[in-house]
C-alpha positions as a LaTeX table, in Angstrom:
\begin{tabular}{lrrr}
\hline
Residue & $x$ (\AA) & $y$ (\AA) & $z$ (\AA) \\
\hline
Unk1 & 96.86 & 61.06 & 127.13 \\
Unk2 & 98.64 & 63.48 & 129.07 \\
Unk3 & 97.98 & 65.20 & 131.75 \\
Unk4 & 98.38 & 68.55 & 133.81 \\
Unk5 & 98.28 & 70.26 & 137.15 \\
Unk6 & 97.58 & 73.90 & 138.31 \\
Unk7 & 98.91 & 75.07 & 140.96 \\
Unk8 & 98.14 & 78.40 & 142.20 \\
Unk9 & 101.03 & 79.21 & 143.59 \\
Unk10 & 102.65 & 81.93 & 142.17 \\
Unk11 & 104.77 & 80.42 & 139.70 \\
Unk12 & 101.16 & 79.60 & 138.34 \\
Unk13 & 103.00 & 76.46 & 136.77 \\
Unk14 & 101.39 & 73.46 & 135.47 \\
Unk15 & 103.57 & 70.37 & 134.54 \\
Unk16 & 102.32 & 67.68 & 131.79 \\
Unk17 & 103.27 & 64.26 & 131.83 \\
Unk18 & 103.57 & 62.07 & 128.97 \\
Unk19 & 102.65 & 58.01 & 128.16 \\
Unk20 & 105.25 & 56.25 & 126.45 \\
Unk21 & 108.99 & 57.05 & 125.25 \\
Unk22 & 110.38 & 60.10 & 123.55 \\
Unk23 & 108.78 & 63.27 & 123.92 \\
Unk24 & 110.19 & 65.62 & 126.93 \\
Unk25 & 107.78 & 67.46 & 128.62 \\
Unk26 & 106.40 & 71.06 & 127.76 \\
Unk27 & 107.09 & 72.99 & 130.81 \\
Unk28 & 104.81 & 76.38 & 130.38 \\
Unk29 & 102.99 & 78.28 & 132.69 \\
Unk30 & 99.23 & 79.27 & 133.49 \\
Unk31 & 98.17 & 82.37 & 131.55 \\
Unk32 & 100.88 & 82.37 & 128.87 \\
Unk33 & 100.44 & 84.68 & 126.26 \\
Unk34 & 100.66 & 84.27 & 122.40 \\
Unk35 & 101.96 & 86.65 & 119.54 \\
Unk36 & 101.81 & 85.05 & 116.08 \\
Unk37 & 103.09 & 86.66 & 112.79 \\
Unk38 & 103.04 & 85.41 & 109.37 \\
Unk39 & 105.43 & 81.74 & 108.34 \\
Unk40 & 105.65 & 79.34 & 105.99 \\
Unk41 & 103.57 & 76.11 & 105.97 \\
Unk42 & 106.03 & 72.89 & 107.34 \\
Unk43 & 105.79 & 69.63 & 106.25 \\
Unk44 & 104.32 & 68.40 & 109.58 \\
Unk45 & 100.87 & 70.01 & 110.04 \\
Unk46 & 100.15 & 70.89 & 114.02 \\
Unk47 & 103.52 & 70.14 & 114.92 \\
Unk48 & 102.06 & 66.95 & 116.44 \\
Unk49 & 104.02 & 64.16 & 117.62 \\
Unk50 & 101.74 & 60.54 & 117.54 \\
Unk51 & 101.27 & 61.62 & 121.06 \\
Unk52 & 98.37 & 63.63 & 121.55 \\
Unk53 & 98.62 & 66.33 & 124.69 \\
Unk54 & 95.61 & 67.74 & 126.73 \\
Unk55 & 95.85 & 69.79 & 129.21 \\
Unk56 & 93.28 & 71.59 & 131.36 \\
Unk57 & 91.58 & 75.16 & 130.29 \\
Unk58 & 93.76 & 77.11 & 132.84 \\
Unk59 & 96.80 & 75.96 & 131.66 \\
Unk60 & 96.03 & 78.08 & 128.35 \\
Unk61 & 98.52 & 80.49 & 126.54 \\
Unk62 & 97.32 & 83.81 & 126.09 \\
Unk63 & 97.44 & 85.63 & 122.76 \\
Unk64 & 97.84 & 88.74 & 121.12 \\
Unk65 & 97.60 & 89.59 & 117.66 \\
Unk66 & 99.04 & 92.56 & 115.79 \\
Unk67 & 97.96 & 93.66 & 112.47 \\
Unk68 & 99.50 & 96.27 & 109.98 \\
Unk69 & 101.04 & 96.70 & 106.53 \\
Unk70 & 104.56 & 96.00 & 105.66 \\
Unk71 & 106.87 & 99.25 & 106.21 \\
Unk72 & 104.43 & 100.44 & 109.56 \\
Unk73 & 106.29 & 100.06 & 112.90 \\
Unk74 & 105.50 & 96.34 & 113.90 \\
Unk75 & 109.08 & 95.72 & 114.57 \\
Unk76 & 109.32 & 98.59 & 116.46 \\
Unk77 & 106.18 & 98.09 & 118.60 \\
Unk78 & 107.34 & 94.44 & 119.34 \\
Unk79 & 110.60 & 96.15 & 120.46 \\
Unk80 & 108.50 & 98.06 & 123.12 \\
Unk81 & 106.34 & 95.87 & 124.12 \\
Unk82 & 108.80 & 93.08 & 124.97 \\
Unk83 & 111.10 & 95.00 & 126.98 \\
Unk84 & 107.65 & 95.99 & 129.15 \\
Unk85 & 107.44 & 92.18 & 130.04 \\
Unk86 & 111.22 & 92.02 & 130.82 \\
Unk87 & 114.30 & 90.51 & 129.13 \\
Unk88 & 115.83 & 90.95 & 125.50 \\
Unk89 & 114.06 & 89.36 & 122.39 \\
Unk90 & 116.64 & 87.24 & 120.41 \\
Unk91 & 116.68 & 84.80 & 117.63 \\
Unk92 & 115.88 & 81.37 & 118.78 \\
Unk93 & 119.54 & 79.83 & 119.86 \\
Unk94 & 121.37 & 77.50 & 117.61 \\
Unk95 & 118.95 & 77.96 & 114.58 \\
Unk96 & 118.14 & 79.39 & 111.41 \\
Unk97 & 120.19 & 82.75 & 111.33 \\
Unk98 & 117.29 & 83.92 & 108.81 \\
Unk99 & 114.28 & 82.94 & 111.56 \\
Unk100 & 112.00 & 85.80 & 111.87 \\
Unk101 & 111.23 & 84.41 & 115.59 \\
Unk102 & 112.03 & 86.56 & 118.50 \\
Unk103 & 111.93 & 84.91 & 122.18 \\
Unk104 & 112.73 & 86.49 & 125.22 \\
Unk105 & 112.40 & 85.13 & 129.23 \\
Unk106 & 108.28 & 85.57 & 128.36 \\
Unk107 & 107.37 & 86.71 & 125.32 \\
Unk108 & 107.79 & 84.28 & 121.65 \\
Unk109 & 107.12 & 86.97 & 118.78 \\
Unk110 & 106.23 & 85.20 & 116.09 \\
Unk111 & 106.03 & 86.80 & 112.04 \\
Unk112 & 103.34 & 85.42 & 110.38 \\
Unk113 & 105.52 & 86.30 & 107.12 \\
Unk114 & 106.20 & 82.49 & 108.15 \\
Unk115 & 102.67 & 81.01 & 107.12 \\
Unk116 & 103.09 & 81.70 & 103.10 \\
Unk117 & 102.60 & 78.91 & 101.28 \\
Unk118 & 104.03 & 80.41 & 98.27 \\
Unk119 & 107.75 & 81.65 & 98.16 \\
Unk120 & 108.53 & 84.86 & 96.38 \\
Unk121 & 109.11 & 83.30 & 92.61 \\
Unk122 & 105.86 & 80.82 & 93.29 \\
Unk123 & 103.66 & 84.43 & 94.07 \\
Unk124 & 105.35 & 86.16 & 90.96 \\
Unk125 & 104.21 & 83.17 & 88.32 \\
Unk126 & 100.75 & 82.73 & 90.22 \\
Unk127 & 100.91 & 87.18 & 89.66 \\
Unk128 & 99.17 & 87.43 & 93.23 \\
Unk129 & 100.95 & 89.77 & 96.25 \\
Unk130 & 102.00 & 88.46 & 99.79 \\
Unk131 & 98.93 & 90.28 & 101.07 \\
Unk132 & 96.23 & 87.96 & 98.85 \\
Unk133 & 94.81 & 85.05 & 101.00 \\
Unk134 & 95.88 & 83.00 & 97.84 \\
Unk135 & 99.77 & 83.24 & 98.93 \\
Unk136 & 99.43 & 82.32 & 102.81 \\
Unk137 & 98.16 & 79.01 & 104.40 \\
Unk138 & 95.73 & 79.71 & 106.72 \\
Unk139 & 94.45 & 76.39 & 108.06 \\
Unk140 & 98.24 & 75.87 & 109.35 \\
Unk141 & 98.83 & 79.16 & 110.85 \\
Unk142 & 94.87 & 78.29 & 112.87 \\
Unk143 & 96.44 & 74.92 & 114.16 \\
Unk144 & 99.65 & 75.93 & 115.02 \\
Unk145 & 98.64 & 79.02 & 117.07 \\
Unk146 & 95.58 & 76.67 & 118.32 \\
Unk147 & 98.19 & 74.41 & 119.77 \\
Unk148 & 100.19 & 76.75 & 121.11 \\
Unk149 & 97.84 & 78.10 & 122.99 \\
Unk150 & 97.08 & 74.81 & 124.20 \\
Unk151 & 100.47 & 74.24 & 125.39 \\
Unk152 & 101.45 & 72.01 & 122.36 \\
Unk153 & 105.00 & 72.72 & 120.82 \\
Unk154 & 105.51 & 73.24 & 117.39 \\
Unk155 & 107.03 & 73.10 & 113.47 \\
Unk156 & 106.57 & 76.41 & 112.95 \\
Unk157 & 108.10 & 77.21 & 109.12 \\
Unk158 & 110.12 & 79.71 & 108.35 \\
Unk159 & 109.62 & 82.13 & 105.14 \\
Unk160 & 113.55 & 83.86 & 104.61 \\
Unk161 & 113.17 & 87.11 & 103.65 \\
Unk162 & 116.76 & 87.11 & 102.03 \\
Unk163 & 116.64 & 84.56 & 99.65 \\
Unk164 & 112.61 & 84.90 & 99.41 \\
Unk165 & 112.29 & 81.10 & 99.63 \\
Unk166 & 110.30 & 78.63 & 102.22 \\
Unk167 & 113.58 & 77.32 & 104.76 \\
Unk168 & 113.61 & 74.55 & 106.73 \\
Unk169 & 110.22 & 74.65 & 109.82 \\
Unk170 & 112.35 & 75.53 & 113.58 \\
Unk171 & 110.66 & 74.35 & 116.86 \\
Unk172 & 108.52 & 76.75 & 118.81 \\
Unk173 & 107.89 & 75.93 & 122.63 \\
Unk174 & 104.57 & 77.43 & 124.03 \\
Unk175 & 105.71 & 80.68 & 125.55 \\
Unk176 & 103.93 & 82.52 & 128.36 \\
Unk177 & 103.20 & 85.63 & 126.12 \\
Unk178 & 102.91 & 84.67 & 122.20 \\
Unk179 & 102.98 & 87.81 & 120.13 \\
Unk180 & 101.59 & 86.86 & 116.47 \\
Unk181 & 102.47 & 89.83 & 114.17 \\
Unk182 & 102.25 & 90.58 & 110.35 \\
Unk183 & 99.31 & 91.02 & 107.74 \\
Unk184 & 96.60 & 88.60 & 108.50 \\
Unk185 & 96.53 & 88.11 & 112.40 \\
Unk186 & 92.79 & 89.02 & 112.44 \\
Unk187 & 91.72 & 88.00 & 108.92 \\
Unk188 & 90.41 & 84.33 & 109.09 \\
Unk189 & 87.99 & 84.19 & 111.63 \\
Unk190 & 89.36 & 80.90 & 113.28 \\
Unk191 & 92.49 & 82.75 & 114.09 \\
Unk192 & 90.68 & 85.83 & 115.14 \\
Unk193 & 88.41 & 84.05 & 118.28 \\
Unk194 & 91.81 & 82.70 & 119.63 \\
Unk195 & 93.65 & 86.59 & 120.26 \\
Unk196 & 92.88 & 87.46 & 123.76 \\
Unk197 & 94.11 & 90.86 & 122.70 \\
Unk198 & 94.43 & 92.90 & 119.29 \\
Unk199 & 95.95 & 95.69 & 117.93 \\
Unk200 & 95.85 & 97.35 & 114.36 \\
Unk201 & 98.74 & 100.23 & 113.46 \\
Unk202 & 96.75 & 102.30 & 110.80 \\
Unk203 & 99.64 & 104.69 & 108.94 \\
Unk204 & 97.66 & 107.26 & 106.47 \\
Unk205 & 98.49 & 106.75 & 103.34 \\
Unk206 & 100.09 & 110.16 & 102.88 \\
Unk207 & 102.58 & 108.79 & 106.07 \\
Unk208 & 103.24 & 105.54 & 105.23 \\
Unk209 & 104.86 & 107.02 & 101.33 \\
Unk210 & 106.60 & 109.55 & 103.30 \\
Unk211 & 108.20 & 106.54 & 105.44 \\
Unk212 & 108.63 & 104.68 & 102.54 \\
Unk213 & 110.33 & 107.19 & 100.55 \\
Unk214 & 113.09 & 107.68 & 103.63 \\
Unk215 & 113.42 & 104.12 & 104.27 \\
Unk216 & 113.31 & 102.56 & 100.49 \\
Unk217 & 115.57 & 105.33 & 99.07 \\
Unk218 & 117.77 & 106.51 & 102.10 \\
Unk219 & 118.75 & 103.03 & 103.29 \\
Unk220 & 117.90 & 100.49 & 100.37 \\
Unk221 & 118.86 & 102.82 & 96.85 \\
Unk222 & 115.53 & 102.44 & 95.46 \\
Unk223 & 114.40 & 105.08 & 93.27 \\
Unk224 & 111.00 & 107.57 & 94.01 \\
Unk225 & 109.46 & 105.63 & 90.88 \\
Unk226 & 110.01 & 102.50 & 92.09 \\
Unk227 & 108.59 & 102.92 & 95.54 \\
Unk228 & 105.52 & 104.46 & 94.15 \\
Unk229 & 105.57 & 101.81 & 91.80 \\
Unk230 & 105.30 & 98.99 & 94.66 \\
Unk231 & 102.86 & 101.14 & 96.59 \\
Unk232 & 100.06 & 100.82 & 93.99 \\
Unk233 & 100.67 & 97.44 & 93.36 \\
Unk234 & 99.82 & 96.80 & 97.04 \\
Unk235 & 97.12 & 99.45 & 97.41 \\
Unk236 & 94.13 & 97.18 & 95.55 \\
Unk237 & 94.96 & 94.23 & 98.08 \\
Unk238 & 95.74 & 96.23 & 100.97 \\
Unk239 & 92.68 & 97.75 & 100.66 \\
Unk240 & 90.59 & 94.36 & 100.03 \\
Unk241 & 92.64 & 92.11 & 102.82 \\
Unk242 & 94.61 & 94.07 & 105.21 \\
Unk243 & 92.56 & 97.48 & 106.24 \\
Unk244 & 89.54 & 96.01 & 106.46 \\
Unk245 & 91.07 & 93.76 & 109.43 \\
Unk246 & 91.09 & 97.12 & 112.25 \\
Unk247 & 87.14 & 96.45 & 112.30 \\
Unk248 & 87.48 & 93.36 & 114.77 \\
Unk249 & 91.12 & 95.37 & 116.72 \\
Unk250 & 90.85 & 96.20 & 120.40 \\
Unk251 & 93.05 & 98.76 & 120.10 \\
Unk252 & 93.74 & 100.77 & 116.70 \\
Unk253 & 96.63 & 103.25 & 116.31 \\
Unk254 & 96.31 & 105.40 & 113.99 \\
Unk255 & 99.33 & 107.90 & 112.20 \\
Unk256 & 98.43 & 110.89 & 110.32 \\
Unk257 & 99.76 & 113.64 & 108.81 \\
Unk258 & 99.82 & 116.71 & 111.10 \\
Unk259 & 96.97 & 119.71 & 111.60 \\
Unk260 & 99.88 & 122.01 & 113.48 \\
Unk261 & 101.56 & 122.73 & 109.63 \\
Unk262 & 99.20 & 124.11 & 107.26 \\
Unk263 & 99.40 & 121.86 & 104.17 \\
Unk264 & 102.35 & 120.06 & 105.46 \\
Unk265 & 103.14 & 116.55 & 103.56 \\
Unk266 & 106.95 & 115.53 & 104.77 \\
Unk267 & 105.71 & 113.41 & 107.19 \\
Unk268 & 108.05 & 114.47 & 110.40 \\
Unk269 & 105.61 & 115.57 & 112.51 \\
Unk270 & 102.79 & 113.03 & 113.32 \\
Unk271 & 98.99 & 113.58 & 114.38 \\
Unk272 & 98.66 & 109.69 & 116.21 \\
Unk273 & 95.21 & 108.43 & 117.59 \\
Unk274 & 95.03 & 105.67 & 120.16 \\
Unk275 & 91.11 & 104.34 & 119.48 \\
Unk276 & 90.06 & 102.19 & 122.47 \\
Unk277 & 87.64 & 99.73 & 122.11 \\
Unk278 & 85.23 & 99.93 & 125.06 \\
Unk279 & 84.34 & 97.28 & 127.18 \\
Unk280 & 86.81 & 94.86 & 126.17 \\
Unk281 & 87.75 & 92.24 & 129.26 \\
Unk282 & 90.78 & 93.31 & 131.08 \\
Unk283 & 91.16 & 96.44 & 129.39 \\
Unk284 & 90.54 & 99.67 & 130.61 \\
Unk285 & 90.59 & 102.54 & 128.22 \\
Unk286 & 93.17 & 105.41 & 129.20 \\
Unk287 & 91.89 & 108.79 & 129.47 \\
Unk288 & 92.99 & 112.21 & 129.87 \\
Unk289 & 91.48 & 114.59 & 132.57 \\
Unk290 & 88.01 & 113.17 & 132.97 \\
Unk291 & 86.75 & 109.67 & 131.83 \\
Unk292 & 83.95 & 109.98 & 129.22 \\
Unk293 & 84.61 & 114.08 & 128.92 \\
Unk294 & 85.87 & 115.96 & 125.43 \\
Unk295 & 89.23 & 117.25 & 126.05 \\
Unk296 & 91.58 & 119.34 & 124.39 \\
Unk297 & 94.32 & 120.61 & 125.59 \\
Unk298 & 97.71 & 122.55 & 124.63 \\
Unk299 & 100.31 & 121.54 & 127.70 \\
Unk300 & 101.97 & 124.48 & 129.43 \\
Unk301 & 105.58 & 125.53 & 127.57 \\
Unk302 & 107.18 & 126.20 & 131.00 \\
Unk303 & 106.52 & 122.07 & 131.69 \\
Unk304 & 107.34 & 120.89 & 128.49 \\
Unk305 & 109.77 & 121.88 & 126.22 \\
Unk306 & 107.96 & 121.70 & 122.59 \\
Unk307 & 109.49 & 123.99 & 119.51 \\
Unk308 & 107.35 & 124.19 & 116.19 \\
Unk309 & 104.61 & 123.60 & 115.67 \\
Unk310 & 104.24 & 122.66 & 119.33 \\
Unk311 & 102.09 & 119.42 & 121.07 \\
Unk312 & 98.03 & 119.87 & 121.23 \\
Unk313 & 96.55 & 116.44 & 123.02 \\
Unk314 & 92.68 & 115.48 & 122.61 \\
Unk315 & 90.02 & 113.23 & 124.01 \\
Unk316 & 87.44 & 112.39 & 123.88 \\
Unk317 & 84.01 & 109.39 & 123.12 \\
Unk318 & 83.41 & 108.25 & 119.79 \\
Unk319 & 82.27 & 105.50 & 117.54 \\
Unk320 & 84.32 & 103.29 & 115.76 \\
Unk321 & 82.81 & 100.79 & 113.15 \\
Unk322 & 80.10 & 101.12 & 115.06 \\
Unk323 & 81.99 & 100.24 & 118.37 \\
Unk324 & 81.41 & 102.53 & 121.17 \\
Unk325 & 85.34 & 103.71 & 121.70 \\
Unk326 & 87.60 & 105.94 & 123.59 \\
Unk327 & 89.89 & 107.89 & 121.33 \\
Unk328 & 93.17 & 109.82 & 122.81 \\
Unk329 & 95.23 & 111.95 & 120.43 \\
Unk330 & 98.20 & 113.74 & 120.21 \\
Unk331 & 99.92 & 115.96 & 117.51 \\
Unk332 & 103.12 & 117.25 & 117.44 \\
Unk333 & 106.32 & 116.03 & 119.07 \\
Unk334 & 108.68 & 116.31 & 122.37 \\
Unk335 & 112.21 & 118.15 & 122.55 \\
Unk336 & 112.72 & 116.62 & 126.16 \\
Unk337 & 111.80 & 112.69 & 127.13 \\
Unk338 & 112.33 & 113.59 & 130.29 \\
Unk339 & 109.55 & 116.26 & 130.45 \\
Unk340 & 107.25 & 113.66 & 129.41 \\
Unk341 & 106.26 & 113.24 & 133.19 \\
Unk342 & 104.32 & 116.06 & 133.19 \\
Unk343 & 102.08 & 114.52 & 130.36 \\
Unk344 & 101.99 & 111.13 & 132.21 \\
Unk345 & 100.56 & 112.70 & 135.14 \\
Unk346 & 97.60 & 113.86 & 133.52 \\
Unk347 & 96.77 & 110.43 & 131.73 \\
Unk348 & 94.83 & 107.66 & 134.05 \\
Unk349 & 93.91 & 104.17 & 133.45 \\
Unk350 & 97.76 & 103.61 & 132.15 \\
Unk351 & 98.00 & 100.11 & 134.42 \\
Unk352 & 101.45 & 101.75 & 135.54 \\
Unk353 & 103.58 & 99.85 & 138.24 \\
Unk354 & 104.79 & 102.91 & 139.92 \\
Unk355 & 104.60 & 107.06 & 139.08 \\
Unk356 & 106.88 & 107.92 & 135.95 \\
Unk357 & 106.45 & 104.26 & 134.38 \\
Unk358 & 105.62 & 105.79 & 131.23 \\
Unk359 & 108.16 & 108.26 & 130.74 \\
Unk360 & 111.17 & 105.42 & 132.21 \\
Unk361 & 110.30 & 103.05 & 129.58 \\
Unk362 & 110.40 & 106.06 & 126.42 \\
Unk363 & 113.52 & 107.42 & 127.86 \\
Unk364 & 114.99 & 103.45 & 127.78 \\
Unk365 & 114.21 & 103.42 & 124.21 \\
Unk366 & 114.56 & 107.14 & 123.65 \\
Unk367 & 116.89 & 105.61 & 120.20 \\
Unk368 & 113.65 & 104.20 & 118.88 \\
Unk369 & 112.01 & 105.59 & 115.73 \\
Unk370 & 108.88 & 107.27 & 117.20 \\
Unk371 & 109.93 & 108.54 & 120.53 \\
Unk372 & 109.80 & 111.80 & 120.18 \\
Unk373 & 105.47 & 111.60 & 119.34 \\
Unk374 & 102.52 & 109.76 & 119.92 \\
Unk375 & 103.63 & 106.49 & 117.98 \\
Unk376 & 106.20 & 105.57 & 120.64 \\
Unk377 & 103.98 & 107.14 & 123.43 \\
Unk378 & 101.39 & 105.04 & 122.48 \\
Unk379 & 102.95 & 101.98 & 121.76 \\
Unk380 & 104.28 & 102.15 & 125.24 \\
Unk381 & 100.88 & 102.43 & 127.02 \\
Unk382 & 99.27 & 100.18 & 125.23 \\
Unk383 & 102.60 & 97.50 & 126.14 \\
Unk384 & 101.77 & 98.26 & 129.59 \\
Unk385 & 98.23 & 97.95 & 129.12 \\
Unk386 & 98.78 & 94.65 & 127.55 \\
Unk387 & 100.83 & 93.55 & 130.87 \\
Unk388 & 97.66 & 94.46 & 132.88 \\
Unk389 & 95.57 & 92.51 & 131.17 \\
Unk390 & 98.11 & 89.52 & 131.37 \\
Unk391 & 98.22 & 89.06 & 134.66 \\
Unk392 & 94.71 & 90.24 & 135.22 \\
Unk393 & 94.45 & 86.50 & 133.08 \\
Unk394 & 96.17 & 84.61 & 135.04 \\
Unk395 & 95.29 & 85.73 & 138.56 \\
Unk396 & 91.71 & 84.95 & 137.09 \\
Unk397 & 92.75 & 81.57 & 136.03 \\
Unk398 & 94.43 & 80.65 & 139.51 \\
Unk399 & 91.36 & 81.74 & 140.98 \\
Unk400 & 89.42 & 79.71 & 139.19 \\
Unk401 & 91.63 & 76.34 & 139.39 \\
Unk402 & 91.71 & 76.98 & 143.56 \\
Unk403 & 87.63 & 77.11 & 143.20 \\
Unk404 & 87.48 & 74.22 & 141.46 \\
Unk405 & 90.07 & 72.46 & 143.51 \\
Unk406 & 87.43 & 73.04 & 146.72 \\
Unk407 & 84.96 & 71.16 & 144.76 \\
\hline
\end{tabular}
């Protein structure tokens, strides 16, 4: 059996050492953090080698899980939120061109696309979408994020979302931030009580066609029938698998249409709510003005730059599936990134490192879809918020293993 040491020093490192010949040691770090997305189920369940690993609790990898429909930003958001932790997210080296894995110096950002266990002709004859439980293997995407966490590496399949078939699984080493994303990050319960962190991006129904409708027939040739088409083919299982799933998210983002354009139904300009789920560990709802007031507020026009309709932000309490919650809104959009300093300094509880945090890391991704309105805004916040609660994690952890090392 192996074993591991914590030191709490600030590399927070612990090192595992193995009985018997062939398996190299997992180097990964106290506090890591997890990400999973949907895969493909591999021939090796666990990604187990006849070696067994165990490894104290403060050696743990952290996890986050986001949830939304196909078509809704999670690309995007992972975009943002890894560059918040540091480095550039890239295709693991030397492997499958087609992996939907992105790993940067911290962060492993893994689709959960990967964890169907049918491939796209196998869900056509069974007539059942990606989104029905039926089509994804659920007991393999619990173990392999269970072992990650754990500090176990993986087989971790691969679902190609060229050819639509089930490739080859690719090795995944326990990161210290593992990012699960896709459809069903929160649905089975056993994958559910291992996030230390989720977030749901809710896109109206009215928004998401809009998007659809640019994407589907501005960059792919698909006709308007066609995309409405696949839209109500989703809608019945959408409704019964994936929506249902913002219920158990920390954090829930929601896009609607605008309330500045009477009637309006193009989609440009975005109403987006950031619903904060209150007393979560580590996280600290952000709040504009006063914590626990109602706000609203129309920013001056001599600070920031805003043409029609204009930018209206809100706050205020509420309840959320019966969670008590803290909900901060904004509709409209900016002209000027850089003006966005002026909002910033009227928003507290944003687990910034230094003054203009905010408004540095929009104006580095300024190229972004969302970055001129609350989807990008809020992405960012809640990527810094995440970071926050990270290390919050694992200074708690190297607390605890120097308290237990005075025993």
């Amino acid at each position: 059996m192996a074993t591991c040491t914590v030191y709490p020093a600030p590399s927070l490192r612990s090192s595992c050492s193995f009985p018997g010949p062939a398996k190299t040691c997992l180097g990964f770090q106290q506090g890591q953090v997890i990400f999973l997305t949907s895969g493909r189920r591999s021939g090796r369940r666990g990604g187990r080698s006849s070696s067994e690993i165990s490894c104290s609790a403060e050696a743990k990898t952290v996890v986050i899980g986001l949830a939304a429909d196909s078509g809704c930003g999670k690309s995007t958001f992972m975009r943002r939120l890894t560059s918040v932790f540091g480095g550039a997210a890239e295709p693991p080296k030397g492997g499958n061109p087609d992996s939907n894995t992105l790993i940067s110096d911290t962060t492993t950002v893994i689709c959960l696309d990967d964890y169907h266990s049918l491939d796209r002709t196998g869900r056509k004859e069974k007539g059942v979408t990606a989104l029905d439980p039926q089509a994804n293997d659920f007991d393999l995407m619990y173990e392999q994020v269970k072992a990650l966490k754990e500090g176990v590496t993986v087989d971790k399949p691969i679902y190609n979302h060229v050819t639509g078939l089930l490739d080859p699984p690719e090795l995944i080493d326990p990161p210290k931030i593992l990012v699960i994303e896709g459809l069903h990050p929160m649905f089975d319960a056993r994958v559910r009580d291992l996030l230390d962190f989720s977030i749901y991006l809710d896109i109206s129904n009215e928004v998401k066609f809009a998007w659809k409708i640019q994407r589907d027939m501005a960059e792919r040739g698909h006709s308007l029938e066609s995309i409405k088409a696949s839209i109500e083919a989703r809608k019945p299982d959408f409704d019964a698998y994936i929506d249902p799933q913002k219920q158990y998210a920390d954090a829930v983002i929601e896009v609607l249409p605008t309330r500045l354009i009477p009637d309006d139904n193009e989609g440009k300009v975005l109403r987006v709510r950031l619903i904060m789920k209150e007393g979560v560990k580590h996280f600290s709802p952000v709040y504009l003005f006063d914590d626990g007031s109602t706000i609203s507020w129309i920013p001056c026009g001599r600070k920031l730059t805003c043409s029609y309709p204009g930018i209206q932000f809100s706050y205020c309490p509420d309840t959320y599936y019966s969670n008590e919650v803290s909900v901060l809104e904004m509709d409209g959009q900016f002209d000027r990134l850089d003006e966005l300093i002026y909002v910033e300094s009227h928003l507290s509880n944003l687990s910034t490192k230094f003054y203009g945090e905010v408004t540095q890391q929009m104006l580095k991704h300024a190229d972004f879809p969302g970055s001129n309105n609350g989807t990008g805004l809020f992405q960012t916040i809640i990527g810094l918020k995440i970071r926050d609660l990270y290390e919050q994690i694992v200074a708690e952890r190297a607390a605890a293993a120097v308290e237990a090392a005075k025993v």
